[in-house]
C-alpha positions as CSV (number, residue, x, y, z in Angstrom):
1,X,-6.2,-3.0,-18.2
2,X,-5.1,-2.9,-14.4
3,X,-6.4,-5.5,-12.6
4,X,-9.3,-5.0,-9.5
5,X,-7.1,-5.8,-7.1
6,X,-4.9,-3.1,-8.2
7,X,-7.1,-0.2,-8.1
8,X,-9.7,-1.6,-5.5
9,X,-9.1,-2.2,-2.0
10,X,-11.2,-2.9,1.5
11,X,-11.8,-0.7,4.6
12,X,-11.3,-2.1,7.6
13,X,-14.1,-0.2,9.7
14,X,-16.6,-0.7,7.4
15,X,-15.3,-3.7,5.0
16,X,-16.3,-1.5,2.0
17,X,-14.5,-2.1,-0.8
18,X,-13.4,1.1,-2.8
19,X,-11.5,2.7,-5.2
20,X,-8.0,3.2,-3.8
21,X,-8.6,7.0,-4.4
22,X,-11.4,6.8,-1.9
23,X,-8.8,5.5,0.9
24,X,-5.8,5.9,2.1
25,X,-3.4,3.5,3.5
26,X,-1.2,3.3,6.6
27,X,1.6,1.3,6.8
28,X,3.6,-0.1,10.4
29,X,6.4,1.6,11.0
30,X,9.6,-0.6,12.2
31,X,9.1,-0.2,15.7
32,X,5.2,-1.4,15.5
33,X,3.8,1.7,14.9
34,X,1.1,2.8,12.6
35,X,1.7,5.4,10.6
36,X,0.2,7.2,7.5
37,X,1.8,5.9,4.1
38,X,-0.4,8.9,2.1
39,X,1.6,8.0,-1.1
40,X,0.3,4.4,-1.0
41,X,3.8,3.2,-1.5
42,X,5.4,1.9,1.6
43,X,6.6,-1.7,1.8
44,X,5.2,-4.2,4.5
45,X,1.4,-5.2,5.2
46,X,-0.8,-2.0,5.4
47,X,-4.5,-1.4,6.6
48,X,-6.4,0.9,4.2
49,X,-9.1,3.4,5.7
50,X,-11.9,5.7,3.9
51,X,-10.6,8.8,3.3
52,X,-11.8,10.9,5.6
53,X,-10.7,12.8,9.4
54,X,-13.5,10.9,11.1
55,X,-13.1,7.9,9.6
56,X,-9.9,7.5,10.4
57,X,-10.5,8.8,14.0
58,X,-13.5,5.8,14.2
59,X,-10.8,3.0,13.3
60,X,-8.9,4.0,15.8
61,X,-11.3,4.3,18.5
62,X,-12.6,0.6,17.3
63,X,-9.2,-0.5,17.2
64,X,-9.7,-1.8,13.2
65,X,-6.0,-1.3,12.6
66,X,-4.8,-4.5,15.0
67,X,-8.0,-6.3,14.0
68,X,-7.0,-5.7,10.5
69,X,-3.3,-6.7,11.1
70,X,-4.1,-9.5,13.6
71,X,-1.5,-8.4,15.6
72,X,-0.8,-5.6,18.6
73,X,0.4,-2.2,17.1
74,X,1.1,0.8,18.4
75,X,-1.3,3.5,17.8
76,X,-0.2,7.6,17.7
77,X,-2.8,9.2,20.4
78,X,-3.8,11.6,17.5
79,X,-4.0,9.3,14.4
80,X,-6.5,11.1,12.2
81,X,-4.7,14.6,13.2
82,X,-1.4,13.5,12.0
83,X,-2.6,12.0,8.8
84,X,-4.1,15.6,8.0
85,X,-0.7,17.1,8.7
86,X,1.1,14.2,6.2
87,X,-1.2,15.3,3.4
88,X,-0.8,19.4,4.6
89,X,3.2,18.6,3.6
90,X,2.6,16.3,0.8
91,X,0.5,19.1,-0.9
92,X,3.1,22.2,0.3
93,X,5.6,19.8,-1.2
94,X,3.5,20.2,-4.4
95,X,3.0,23.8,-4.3
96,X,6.8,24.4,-4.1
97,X,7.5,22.3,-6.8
98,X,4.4,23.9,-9.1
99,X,6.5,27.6,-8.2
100,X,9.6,26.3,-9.3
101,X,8.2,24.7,-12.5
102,X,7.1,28.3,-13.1
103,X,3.2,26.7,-12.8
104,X,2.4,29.0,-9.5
105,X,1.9,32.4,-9.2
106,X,1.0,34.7,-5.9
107,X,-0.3,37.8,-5.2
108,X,-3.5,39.0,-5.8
109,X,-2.8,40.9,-9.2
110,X,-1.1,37.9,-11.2
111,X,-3.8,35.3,-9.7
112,X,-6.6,37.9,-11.3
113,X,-4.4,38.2,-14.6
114,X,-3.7,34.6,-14.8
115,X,-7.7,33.9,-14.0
116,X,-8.5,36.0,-17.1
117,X,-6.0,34.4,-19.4
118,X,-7.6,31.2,-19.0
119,X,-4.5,29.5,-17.0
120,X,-5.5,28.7,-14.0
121,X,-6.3,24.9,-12.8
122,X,-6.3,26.0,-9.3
123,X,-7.2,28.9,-7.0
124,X,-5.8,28.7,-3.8
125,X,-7.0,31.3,-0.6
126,X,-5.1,31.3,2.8
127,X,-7.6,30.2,5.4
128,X,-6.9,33.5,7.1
129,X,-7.3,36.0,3.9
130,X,-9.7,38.9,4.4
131,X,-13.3,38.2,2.9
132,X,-13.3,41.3,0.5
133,X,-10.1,39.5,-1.4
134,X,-11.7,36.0,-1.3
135,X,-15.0,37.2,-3.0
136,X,-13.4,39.7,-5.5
137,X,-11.4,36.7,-7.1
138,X,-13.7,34.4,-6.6
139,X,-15.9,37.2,-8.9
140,X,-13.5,36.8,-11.2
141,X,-13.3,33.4,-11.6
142,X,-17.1,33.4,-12.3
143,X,-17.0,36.3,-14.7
144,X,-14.2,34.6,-16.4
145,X,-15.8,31.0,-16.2
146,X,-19.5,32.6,-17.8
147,X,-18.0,34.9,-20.1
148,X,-16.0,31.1,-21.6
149,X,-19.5,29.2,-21.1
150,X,-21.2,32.8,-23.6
151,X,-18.6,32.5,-26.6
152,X,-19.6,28.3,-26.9
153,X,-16.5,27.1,-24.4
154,X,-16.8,23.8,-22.9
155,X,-17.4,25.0,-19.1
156,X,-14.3,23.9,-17.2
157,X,-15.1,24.0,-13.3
158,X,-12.1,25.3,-11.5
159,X,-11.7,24.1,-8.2
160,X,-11.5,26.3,-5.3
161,X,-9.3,25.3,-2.0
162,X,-8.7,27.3,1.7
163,X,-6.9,24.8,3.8
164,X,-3.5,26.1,4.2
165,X,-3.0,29.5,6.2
166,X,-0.7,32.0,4.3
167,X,1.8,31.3,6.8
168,X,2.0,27.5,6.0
169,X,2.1,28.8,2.3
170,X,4.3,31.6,2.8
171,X,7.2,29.5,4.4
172,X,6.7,25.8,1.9
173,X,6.9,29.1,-1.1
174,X,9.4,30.9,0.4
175,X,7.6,34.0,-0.1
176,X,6.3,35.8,3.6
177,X,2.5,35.1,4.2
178,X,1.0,33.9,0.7
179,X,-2.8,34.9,0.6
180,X,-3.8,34.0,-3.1
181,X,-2.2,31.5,-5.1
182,X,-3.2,30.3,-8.7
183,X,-2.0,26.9,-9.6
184,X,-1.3,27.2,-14.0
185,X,-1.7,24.6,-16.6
186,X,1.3,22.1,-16.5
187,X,2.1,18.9,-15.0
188,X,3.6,20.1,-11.6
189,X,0.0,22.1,-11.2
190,X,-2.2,19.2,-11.4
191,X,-0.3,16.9,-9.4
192,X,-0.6,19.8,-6.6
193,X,-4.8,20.2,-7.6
194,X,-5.0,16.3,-7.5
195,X,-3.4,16.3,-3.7
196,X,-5.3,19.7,-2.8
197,X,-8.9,17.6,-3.7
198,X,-7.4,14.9,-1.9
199,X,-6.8,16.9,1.7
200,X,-10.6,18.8,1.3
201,X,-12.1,15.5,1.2
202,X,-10.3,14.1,3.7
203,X,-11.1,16.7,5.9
204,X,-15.0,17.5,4.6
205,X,-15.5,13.8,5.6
């Protein structure tokens, strides 16, 4: 069994202490500057935060990170917008990977046929799709999802994410302007679900 100090850590604004999965860290950089270490992995003292856009923004208004640190650092003038743009490219980096695994598909045909096969761990919408597309697959999803829960399936909730525009998708897949996206079953697919939840609560809270 992991040990608490392992999978537990404090916030510095509010002295909490959570779940590392309800924080993320930030690390100094070499030149005294914080920075966000998303993957929790960077080497050096680091001052862990609730994971959220206004949290962040409130630790760096209060100045937790040199209280934390006990020592002067330098501060980005846009701490908690940059941390949203680290996890944006951590999760792209995902979603390219998913597609080369072959655990991504695009287009609003293959999401739909991969929705009614039962594959899909992940719908993804461009923030900028058209609202008739959104709600036909999202239809589908829930036919699919009550038609499973009718023939005595286990209800498995699919999450849902918009937070990427289908230019930001387009260009980490390589494919011009991605508007629907379906993450499949496979290793490469949840890691990119597991980061997608982790940017939508950052940025819900």
């Amino acid at each position: 069994m992991p040990r608490r100090e392992e999978t537990e850590r404090q916030c510095a604004l509010t002295r909490e202490v959570k779940p590392i999965a309800d924080l993320i860290r930030f690390a100094v950089s070499p030149d005294g500057e914080v920075v966000p270490d998303t993957d929790g992995k960077a080497e050096g003292r680091g001052v862990w935060i609730s994971l959220g856009l206004k949290s962040v923004a409130e630790a760096q208004k209060k100045k937790a990170f040199a209280k934390s640190l006990k020592a002067e650092v330098k501060v980005p003038d846009d701490l908690a917008g940059l941390t949203r743009r680290r996890l944006e490219e951590r999760l792209l980096s995902s979603l390219s990977l998913a597609r080369k695994a072959g655990q991504l598909v695009t287009g609003s045909t293959k999401v739909k046929a991969a929705i009614e096969a039962g594959e899909v761990v992940g719908l993804l919408t461009a923030t900028d799709a058209a609202e008739d597309g959104r709600n036909k697959l999202l239809g589908s999803l829930k036919g699919y999802t009550k038609a499973a829960e009718e023939a005595g399936f286990e209800p498995v909730l699919t999450p849902h994410f918009e937070l990427l525009d289908s230019g930001q998708m387009g260009l980490a897949l390589g494919i011009e302007n991605v508007i629907h996206a379906a993450l499949i079953k496979g290793g490469a697919a949840q890691a990119a679900v597991q980061r997608a939840e982790r940017l939508a609560r950052y940025i819900a809270n």
